[in-house]
C-alpha positions in Angstrom: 86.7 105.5 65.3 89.2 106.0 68.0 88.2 109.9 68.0 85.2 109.1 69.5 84.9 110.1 73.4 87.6 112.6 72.3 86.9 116.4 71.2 88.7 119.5 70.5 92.2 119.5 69.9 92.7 115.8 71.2 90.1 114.3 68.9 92.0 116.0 65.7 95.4 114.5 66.9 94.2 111.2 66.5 92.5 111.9 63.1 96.3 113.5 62.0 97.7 110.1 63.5 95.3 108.0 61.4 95.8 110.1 58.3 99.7 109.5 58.9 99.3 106.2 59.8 97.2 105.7 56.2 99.7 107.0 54.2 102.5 105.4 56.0 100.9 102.4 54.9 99.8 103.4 51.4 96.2 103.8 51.8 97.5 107.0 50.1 93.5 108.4 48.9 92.1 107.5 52.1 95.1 108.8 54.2 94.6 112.2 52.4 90.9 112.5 53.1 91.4 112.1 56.3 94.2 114.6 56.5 92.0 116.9 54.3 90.1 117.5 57.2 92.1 117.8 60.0 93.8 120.6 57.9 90.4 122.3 57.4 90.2 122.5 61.2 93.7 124.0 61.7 93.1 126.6 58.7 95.7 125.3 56.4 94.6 123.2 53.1 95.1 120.9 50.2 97.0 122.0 47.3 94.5 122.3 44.8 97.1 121.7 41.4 100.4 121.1 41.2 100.8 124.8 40.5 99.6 125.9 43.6 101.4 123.4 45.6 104.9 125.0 43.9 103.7 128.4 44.4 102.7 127.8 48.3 106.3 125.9 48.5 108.1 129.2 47.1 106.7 131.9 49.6 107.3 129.7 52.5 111.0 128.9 51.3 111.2 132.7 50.3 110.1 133.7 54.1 112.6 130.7 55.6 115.2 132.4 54.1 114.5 136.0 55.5 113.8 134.4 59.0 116.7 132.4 59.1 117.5 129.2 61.7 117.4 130.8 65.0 114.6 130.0 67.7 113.5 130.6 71.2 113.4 127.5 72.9 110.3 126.6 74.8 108.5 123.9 76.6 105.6 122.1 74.8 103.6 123.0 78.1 104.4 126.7 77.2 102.8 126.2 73.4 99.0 126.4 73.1 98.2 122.2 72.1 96.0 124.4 69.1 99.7 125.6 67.6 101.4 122.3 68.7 98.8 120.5 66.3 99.0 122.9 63.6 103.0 122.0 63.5 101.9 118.0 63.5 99.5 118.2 60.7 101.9 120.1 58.6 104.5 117.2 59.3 102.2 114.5 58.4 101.5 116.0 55.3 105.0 115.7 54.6 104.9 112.3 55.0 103.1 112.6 51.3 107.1 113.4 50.2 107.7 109.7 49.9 105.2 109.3 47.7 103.4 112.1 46.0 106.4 114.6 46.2 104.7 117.6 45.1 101.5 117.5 47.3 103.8 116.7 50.0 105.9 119.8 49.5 104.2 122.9 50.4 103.9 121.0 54.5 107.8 120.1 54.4 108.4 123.9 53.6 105.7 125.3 56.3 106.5 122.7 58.8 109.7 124.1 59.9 108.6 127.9 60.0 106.1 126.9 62.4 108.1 124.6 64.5 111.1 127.2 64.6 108.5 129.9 65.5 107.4 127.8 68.3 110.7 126.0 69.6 109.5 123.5 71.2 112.8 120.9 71.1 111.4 118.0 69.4 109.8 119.4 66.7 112.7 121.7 65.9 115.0 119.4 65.4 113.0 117.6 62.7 112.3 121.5 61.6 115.8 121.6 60.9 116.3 118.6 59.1 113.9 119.6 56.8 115.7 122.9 56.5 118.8 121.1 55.6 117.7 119.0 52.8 115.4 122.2 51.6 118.3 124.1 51.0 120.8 121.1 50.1 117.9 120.7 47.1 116.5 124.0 46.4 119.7 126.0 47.2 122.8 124.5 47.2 124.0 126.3 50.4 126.9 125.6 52.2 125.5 126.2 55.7 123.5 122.5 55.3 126.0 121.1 57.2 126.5 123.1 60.1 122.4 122.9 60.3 122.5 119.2 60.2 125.0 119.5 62.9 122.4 121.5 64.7 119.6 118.9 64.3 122.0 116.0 65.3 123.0 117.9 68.8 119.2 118.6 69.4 118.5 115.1 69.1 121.2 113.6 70.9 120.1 116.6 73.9 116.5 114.9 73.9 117.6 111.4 74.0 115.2 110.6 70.9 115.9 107.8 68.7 113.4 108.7 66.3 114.8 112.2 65.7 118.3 111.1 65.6 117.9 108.5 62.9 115.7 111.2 61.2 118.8 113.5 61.3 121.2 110.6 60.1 118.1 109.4 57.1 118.4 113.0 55.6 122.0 113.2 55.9 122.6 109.9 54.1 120.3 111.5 51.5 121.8 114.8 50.6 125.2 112.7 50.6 123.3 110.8 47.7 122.4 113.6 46.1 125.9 114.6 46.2 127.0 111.7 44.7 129.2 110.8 47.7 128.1 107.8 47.8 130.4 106.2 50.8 129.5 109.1 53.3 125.7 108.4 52.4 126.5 105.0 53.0 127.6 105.3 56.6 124.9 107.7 57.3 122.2 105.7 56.1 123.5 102.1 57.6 123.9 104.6 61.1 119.9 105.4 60.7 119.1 101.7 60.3 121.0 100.7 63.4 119.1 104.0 65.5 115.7 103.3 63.8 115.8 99.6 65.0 112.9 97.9 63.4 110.2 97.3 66.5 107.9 100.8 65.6 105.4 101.5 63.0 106.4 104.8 63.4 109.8 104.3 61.5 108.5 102.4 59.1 108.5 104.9 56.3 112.0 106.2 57.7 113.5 102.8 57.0 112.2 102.9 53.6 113.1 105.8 52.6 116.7 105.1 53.8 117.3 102.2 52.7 116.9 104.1 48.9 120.3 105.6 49.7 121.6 102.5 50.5 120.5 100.8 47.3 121.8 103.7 45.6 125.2 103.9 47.2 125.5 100.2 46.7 125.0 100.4 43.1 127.1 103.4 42.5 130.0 102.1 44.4 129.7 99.4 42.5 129.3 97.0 45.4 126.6 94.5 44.4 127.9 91.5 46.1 126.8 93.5 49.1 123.9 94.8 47.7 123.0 91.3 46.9 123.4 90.4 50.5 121.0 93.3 51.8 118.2 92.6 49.3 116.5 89.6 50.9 116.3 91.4 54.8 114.7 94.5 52.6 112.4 92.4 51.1 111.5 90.4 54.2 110.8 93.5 55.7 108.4 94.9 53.4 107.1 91.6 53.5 106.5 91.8 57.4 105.4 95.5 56.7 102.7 94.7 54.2 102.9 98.0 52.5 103.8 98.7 49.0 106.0 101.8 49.6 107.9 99.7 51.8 108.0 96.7 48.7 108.7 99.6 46.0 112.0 100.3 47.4 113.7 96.9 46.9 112.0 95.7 44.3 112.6 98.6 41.6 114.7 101.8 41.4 118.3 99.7 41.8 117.2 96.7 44.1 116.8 94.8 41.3 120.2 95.0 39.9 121.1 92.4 42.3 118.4 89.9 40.5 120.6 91.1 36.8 123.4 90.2 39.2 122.2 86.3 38.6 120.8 86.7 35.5 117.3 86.5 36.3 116.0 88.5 34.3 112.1 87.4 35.0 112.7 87.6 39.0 113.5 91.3 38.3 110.3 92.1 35.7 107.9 90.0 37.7 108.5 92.7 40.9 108.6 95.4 39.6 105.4 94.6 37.8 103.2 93.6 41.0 104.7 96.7 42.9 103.4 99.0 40.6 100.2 97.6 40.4 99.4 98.4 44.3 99.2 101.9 43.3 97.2 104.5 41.5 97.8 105.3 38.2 96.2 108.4 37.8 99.0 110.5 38.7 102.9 110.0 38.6 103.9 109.1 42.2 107.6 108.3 43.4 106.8 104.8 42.8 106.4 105.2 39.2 109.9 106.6 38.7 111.4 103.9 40.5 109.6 101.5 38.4 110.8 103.4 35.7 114.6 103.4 36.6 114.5 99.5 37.4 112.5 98.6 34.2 114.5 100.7 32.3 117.9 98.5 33.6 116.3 95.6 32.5 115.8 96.7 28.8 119.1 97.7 28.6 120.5 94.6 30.3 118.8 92.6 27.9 120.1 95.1 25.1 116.9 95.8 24.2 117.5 99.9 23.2 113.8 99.7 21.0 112.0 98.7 24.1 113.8 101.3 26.6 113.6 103.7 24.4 109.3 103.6 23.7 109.5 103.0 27.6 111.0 106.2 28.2 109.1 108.4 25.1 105.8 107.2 27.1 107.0 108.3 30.7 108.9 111.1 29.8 106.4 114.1 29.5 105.0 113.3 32.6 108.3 113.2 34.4 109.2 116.3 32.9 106.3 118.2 34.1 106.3 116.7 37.3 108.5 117.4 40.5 110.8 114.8 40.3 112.4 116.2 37.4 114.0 118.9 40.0 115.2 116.4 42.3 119.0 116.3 42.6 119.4 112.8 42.3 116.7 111.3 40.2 117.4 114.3 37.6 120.8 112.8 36.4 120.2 109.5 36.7 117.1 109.8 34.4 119.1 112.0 32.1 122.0 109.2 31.5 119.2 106.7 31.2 117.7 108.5 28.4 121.1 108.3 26.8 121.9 105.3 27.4 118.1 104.3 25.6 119.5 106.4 22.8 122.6 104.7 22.2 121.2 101.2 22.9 118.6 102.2 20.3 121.2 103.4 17.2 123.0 100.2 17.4 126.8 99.7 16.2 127.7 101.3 12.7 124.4 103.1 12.7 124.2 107.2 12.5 120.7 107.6 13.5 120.6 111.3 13.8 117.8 112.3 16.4 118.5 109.4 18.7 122.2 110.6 18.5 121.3 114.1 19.3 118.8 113.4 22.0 122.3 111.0 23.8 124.2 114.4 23.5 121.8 116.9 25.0 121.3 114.6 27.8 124.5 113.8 28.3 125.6 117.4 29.2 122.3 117.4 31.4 124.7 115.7 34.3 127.7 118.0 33.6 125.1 121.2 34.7 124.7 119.2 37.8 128.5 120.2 38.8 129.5 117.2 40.9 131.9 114.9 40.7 129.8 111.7 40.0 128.0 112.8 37.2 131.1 113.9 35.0 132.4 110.9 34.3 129.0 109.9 33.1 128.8 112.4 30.7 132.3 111.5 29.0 130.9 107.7 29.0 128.0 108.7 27.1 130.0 110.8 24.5 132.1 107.5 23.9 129.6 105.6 23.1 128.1 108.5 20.6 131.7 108.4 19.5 131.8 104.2 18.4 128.6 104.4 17.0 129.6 107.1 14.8 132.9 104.5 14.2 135.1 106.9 15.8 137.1 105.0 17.8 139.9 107.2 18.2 137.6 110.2 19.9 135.6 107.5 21.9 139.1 105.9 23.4 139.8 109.1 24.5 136.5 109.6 26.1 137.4 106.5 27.8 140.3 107.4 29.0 138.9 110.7 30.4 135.9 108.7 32.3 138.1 105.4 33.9 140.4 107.8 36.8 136.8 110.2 37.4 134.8 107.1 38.1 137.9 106.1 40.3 138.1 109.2 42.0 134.3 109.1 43.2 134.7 105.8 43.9 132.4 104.4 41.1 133.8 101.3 40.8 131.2 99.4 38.7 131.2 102.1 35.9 135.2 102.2 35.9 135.1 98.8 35.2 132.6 98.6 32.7 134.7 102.1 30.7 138.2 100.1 30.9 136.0 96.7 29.4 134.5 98.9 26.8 138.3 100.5 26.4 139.8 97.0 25.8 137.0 96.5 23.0 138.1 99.5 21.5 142.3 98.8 21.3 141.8 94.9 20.4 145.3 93.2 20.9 147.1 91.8 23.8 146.3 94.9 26.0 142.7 95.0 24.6 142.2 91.1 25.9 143.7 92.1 29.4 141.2 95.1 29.9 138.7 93.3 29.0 139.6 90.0 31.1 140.6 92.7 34.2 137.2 94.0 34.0 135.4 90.7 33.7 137.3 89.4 37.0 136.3 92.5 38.2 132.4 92.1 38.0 132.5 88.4 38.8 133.7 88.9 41.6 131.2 91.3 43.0 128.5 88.0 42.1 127.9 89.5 38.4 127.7 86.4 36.2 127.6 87.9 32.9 129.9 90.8 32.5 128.8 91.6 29.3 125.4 92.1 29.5 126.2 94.9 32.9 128.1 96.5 30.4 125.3 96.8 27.9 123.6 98.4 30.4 125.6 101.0 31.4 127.8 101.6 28.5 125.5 100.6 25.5 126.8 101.7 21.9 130.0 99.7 21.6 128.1 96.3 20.1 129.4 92.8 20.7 130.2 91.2 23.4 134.0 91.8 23.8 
């Protein structure tokens, strides 16, 4: 409706800005109808399959790489308003990253050829932001940084807050996939304080940051502060009244600070009426971090049979989708799996397959080659190891895990290895371990030790 008295290239910017704005809000079928069209008028299209989406992704990152970085810089009065909206369209389609990741890809790859082809300021600093996190994800290059570095400066040149928390968002978040959790940390908490929280447009951009924040939290170990955050989140989703904006804090690790207090039916309950805001025809974003917090909760609860049917449902779909490629849900889903595994075979048990499938995933973080996920991979073997009632293989798994998870400052797992360490030696030193770790966890708000490390560490049995 607000096209109309508009034509031309004016009347399709404000359809582009009401297809964003639709799947901003997650009206995410009517927000791509509505960007269908505009990208009919501009001669680009809708990926037709999931294939083709991958395949248009790979020639465009294929040509960014023979083009390079470089661009002439130029005026927005010096770019016809026809190529200007061509680069917008492609951006909003983007925005389809935050929720269906693979539509959304084939416009975060083409958005920065076109923008660096034009070089109009603006845009090509968002361009290379996008170029970063491409290559942090697709690559593994070591120029990410100096591009990020390149974005920030643009930014900071144009005086725009938008595109300076944008650069600080994406740095927080290949930090994350990283698994250096403290630098993502900063970054993120420095896109917060730029994004402010006044404009619809940033919305989505708080969102998505404050995943890396839940994240870090959670891998640092720090749930007393993670605790502390959750209600603003939530309030703002609430004042937000979308459901991408409620998915964050209410599944993928925003919920661990419900476990935190042992309310265990504060945590189901939603996760449960998130998920139901959105389709379920197709796996979205959403649905993995529904999976990851529901998944927690099983194994909080020790329930290894329920995690385990939980994951055999969702895991062909994840597999086949594009999140199984993505840096930092690809590890994290891999230790779940193992975790489910272990929780499954129970103490004293030798359940081949399920003790198999726990070893193959656990070297599915050691192929990742960073320093987070070793650790991980060494806790897992332990707990194959005191299943198998090898207790002198799985204290020296232990031992191998506790200084890693120090070293990349994964507090909350160290602590859980030396409580599952103390199980293992018994005696005066056993007690201490355990009674360390305990003190430990309650006093980052966690009031029953034992349970967290259930759910991290599952496979030892008992309660310590």
């Amino acid at each position: 409706a607000a096209a109309l008295g508009f034509s031309g290239t004016a009347a399709l910017q404000l359809r582009r800005r009401a297809a964003e704005f639709l799947l901003r809000a997650g009206r995410l079928d009517d927000g791509r109808e509505v960007l269908r069209g505009v990208l009919a008028a501009v001669g680009l299209r809708m990926p037709r399959s999931g294939l083709e989406a991958k395949v248009m992704a790979f020639w465009d990152l294929v040509r960014l790489r023979l083009r390079g970085s470089d661009y002439r810089e130029r005026s927005a009065n010096e770019i016809a308003p026809e190529e200007l909206l061509r680069i917008d369209t492609c951006r909003s389609g983007a925005v389809m990253l935050i929720t269906d990741a693979l539509l959304g890809l084939p416009f975060a790859t083409r958005f920065p050829l076109l923008a660096l082809e034009a070089g109009e300021p603006y845009r090509v600093s968002l361009a290379l932001v996008h170029l970063a996190v491409v290559r942090a994800w697709s690559e593994r290059r070591q120029d990410v940084a100096d591009i990020f570095r390149r974005a920030e400066s643009a930014a900071q040149r144009l005086q725009n807050s938008e595109a300076h928390g944008y650069v600080h968002m994406n740095m927080g978040y290949v930090h994350a996939m990283r698994g250096e959790w403290r630098r993502a940390l900063r970054c993120s908490d420095e896109a917060l304080a730029i994004l402010g929280q006044e404009s619809d447009a940033v919305r989505l951009d708080r969102s998505s940051t404050q995943l890396a924040v839940l994240a870090s939290l959670f891998f640092l170990g720090e749930i007393r502060e993670l605790t502390r955050r959750l209600p603003q989140m939530l309030e703002e989703a609430r004042r937000w009244e979308d459901p991408i904006s409620a998915s964050v804090p209410h599944t993928y690790f925003g919920n661990v600070a419900w476990l935190a207090t042992d309310d265990v039916e504060r945590a189901r309950r939603g996760a449960c009426e998130v998920l139901a805001r959105f389709p379920q025809d197709r796996l979205l974003q959403q649905h993995v971090f529904e999976l990851i917090g529901s998944l927690q909760i099983d194994l909080y609860l020790a329930d290894g049979r329920r995690a385990w049917e939980r994951l055999a449902q969702a895991w062909r779909k994840y597999r086949k989708s594009f999140y199984a490629s993505n840096p930092l849900y690809r590890p994290v889903l891999h230790h779940l799996r193992a975790r489910a595994a272990l929780a499954s075979v129970g103490a004293g048990q030798n359940n081949r397959a399920l003790i198999r499938s726990a070893l193959r995933d656990a070297k599915r973080p050691e192929r990742e080659r960073a320093a987070w996920c070793d650790p991980l991979a060494w806790l897992v073997r332990a707990g194959v190891a005191a299943v198998q009632r090898d207790e002198k293989t799985a204290v020296g798994y232990l031992r191998q895990a506790i200084p890693q998870f120090e070293s990349a400052e994964m507090a909350l797992f160290a602590a859980v290895a030396r409580r599952r360490l103390g199980e293992l030696l018994g005696g005066e030193e056993g007690r201490d371990l355990v009674r360390q770790a305990d003190d430990w966890m309650e006093g980052e708000g966690i009031r029953v030790p034992w349970r967290f490390a259930a759910m991290l560490a599952p496979g030892f049995g008992g309660r310590g």
